[in-house]
C-alpha positions as CSV (number, residue, x, y, z in Angstrom):
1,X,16.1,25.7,14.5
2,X,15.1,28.4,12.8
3,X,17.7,31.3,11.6
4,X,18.4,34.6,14.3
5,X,17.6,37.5,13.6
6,X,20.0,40.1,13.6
7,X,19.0,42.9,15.9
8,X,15.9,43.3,18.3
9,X,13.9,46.0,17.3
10,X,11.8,46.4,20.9
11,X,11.6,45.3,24.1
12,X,8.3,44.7,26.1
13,X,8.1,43.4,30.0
14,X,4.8,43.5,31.4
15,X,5.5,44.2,34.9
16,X,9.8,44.8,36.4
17,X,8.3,44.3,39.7
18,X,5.7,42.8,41.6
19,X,2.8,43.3,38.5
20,X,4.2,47.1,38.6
21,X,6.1,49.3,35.7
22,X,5.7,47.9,32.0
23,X,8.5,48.9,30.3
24,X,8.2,49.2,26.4
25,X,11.6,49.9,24.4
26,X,12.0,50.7,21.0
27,X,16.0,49.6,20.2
28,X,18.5,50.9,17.3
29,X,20.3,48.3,15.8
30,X,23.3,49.8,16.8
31,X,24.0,51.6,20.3
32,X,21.5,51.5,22.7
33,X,22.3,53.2,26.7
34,X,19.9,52.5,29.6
35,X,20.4,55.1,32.5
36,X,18.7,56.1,35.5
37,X,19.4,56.4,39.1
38,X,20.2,53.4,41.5
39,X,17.8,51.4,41.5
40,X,15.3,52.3,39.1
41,X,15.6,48.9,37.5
42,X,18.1,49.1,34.4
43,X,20.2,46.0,35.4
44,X,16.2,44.8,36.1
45,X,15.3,45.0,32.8
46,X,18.6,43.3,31.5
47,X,18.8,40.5,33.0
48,X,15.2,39.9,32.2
49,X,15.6,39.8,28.4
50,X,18.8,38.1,28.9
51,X,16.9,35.4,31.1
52,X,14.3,35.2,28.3
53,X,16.7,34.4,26.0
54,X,18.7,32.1,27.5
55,X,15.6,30.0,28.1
56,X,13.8,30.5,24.2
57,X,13.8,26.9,23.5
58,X,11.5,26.5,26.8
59,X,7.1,25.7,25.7
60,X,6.2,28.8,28.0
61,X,7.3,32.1,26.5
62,X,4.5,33.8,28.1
63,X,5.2,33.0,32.0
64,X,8.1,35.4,32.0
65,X,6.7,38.2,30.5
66,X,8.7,39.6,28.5
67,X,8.2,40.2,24.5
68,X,11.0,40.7,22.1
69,X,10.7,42.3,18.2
70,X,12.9,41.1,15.6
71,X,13.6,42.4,12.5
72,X,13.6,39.6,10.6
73,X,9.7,37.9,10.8
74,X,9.1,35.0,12.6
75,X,12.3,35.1,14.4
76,X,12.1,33.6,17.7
77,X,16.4,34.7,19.1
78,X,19.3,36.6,18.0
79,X,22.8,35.8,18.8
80,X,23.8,37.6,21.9
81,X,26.6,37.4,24.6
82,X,26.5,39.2,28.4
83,X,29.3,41.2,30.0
84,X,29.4,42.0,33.4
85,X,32.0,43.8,35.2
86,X,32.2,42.5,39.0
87,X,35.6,40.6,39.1
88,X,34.1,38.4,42.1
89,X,35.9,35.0,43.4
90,X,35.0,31.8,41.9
91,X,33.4,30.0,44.6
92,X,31.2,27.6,42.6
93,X,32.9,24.0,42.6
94,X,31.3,23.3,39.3
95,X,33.1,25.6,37.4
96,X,36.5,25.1,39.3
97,X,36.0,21.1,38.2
98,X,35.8,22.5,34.7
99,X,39.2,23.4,34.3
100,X,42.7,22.7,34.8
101,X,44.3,25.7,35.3
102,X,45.2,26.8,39.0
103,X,45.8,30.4,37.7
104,X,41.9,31.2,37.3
105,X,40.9,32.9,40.7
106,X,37.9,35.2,39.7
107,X,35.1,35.0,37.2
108,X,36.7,37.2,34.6
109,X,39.2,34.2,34.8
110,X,37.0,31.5,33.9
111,X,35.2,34.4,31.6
112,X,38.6,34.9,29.6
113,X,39.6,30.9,29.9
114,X,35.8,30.4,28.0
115,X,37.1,33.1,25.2
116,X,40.4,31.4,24.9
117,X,38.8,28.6,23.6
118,X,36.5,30.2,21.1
119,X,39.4,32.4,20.0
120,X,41.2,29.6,18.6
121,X,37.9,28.6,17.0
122,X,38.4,31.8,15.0
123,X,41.4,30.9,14.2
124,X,40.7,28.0,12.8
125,X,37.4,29.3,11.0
126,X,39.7,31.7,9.7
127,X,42.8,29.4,8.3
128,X,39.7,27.6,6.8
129,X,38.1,30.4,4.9
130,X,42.1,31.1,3.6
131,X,42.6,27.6,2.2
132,X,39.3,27.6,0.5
133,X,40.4,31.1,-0.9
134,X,43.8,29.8,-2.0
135,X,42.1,26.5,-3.7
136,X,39.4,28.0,-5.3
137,X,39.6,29.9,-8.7
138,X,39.1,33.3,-7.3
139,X,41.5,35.5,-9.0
140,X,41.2,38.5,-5.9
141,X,41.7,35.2,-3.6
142,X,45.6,36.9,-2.5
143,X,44.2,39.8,-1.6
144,X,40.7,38.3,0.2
145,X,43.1,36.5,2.2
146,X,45.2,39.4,3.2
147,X,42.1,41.3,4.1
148,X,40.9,38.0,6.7
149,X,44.5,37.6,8.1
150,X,44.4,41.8,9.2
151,X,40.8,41.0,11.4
152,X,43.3,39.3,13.7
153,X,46.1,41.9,13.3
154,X,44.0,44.8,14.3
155,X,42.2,43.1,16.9
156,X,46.0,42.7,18.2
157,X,47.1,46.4,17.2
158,X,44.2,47.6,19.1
159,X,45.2,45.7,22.4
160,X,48.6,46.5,22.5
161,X,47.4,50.2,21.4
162,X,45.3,50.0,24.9
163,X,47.7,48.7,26.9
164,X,50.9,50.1,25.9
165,X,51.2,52.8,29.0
166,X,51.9,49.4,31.4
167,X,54.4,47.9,28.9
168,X,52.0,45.0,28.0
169,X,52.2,43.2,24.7
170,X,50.2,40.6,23.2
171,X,52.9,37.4,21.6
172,X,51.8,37.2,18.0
173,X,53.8,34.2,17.9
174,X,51.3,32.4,20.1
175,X,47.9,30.6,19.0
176,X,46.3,31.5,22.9
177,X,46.4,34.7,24.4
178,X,49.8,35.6,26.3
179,X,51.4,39.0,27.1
180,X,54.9,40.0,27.0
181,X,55.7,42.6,30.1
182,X,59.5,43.9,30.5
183,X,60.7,40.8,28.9
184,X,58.5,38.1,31.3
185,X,55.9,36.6,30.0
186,X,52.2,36.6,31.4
187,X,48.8,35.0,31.1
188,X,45.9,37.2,30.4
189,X,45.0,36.0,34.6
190,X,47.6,38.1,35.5
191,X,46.2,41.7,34.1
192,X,44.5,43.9,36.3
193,X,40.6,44.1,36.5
194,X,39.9,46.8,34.4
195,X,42.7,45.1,31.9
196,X,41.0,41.7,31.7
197,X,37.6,43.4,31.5
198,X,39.0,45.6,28.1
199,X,40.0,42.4,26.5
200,X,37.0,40.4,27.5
201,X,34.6,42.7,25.8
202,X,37.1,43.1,23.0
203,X,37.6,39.1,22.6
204,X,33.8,38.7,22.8
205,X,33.3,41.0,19.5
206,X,36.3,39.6,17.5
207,X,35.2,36.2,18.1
208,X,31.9,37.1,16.5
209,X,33.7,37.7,13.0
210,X,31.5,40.3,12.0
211,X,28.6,38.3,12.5
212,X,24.8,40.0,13.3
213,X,25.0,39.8,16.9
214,X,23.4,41.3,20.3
215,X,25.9,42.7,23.1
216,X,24.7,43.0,26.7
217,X,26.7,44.6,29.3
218,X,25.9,45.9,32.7
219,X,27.8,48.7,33.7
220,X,31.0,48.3,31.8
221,X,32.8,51.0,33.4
222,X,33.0,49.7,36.6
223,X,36.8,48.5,36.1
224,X,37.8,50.9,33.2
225,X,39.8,54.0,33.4
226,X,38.2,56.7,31.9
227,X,40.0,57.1,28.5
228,X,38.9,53.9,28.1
229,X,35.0,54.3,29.0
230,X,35.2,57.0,26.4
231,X,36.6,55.0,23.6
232,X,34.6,51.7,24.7
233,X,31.7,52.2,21.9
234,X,34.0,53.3,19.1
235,X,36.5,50.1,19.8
236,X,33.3,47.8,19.8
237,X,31.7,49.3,16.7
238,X,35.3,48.9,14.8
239,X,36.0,45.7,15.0
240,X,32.2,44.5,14.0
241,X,30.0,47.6,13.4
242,X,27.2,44.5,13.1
243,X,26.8,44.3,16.9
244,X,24.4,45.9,18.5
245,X,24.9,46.9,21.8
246,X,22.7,47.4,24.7
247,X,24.5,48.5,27.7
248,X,23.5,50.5,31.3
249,X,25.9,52.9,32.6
250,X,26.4,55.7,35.2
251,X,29.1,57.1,33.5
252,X,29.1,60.4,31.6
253,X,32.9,59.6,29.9
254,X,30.9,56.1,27.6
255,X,28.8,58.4,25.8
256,X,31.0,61.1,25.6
257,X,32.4,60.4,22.5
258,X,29.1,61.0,19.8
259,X,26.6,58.9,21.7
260,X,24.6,60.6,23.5
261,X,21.5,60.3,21.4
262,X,21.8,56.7,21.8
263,X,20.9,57.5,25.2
264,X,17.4,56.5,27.2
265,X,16.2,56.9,30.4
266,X,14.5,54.8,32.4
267,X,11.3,56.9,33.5
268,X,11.0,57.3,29.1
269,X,10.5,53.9,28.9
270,X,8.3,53.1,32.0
271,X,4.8,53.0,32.7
């Protein structure tokens, strides 16, 4: 399989409904906001790249009608993952028969159960990448070690930062994911919507270890105070100023913080 690339530089769909509106997007490799009214098509357009992508390996690329630029050429994908904000019940027995745990209600549950796993994949990448340091002959191998062990530490700092007004805590001493609240302990299935949303996102970046990488979410705000819409970009960009996001919103308080230029409207992009 040939190697991602590491941003999409434009987006193409030849018709977001019914052979009408072609939407051509020029991207930044950093921040990129879709807005518009309700229902002019910006969770449209979305979920058709998204759909494009999650079906690249298939002969057809052409029956779906969407075209994606790289920057790399000759790249066919990028590394991406999808956030979506609707905290809905899990109703589909195939995902209830994929787990164990009777606390998952909701699909930010089984969302945040996925991202427990691949966050002790990171750890382990990470011990790795330590011993190698520690074995090899690197004389800077102390302090390159110190430098990978504060990814995880700020990624914690930041959390307990963020939740700090409802006395929430994350247990350091712990491999998984578990909060300390007034002394009781709590699984991350027990936070509030807009809580569990904040650390899905952030999970979903960390977990990406500063790795090129494409972020999609679709409305983000939806379950997020608005101290937190505001700092939502920044918190993304520092802990792996590689992604690059592409998000739709409604809100004013997500680009309120330097990123309104990153800002396009659907009608610009439409013809």
């Amino acid at each position: 399989m040939k190697q991602p690339a590491n941003y999409i530089k434009s987006i193409e769909i030849e018709s977001l409904w019914s052979g009408k509106k072609h939407v051509k997007w020029e991207l930044s490799p950093t921040v990129n906001i879709l807005s518009g009214v309700n229902g002019v098509g910006k969770s449209t357009i979305l979920n058709r790249v998204i759909m494009h992508l999650l079906n690249i390996d298939k002969l057809d690329r052409q029956a779906d009608g969407v075209k994606l630029t790289y920057d790399v050429e000759g790249a066919h994908c990028v590394d991406f993952d999808v956030i979506r904000s609707f905290d809905r019940p899990i109703l589909s027995g195939d995902i209830l028969n994929k787990v164990t745990d009777t606390q998952m209600q909701t699909e930010l549950d089984f969302h945040l159960y996925v991202l427990q796993r691949r966050y002790l994949d990171f750890q382990v990448s990470l011990s790795n990448r330590m011993v190698e340091l520690f074995t090899s002959q690197d004389p800077n191998a102390q302090e390159k070690a110190q430098e990978l062990a504060q990814v995880k530490t700020h990624f914690q700092d930041l959390v307990d930062r963020l939740f700090r007004d409802t006395g929430k805590t994350i247990q350091r001493e712990k491999n998984e994911l578990y909060f300390t609240s007034f002394g009781e302990t709590l699984s991350p299935y027990k936070l509030s919507s807009g809580e569990k949303q904040m650390l899905i996102i952030l999970l979903s970046v960390l977990v990406q270890n500063k790795r090129h990488y494409t972020l999609f979410m679709d409305e983000p705000e939806i379950s997020l105070h608005v101290e937190w819409q505001q700092q939502l970009i920044s918190l993304i960009r520092d802990l792996n100023p590689n992604t690059q996001i592409i998000l739709t919103t409604h809100s004013p308080a997500v680009i309120m913080n330097g990123w309104a230029d990153c800002v396009t409207d659907v009608e610009d992009i439409v013809s």
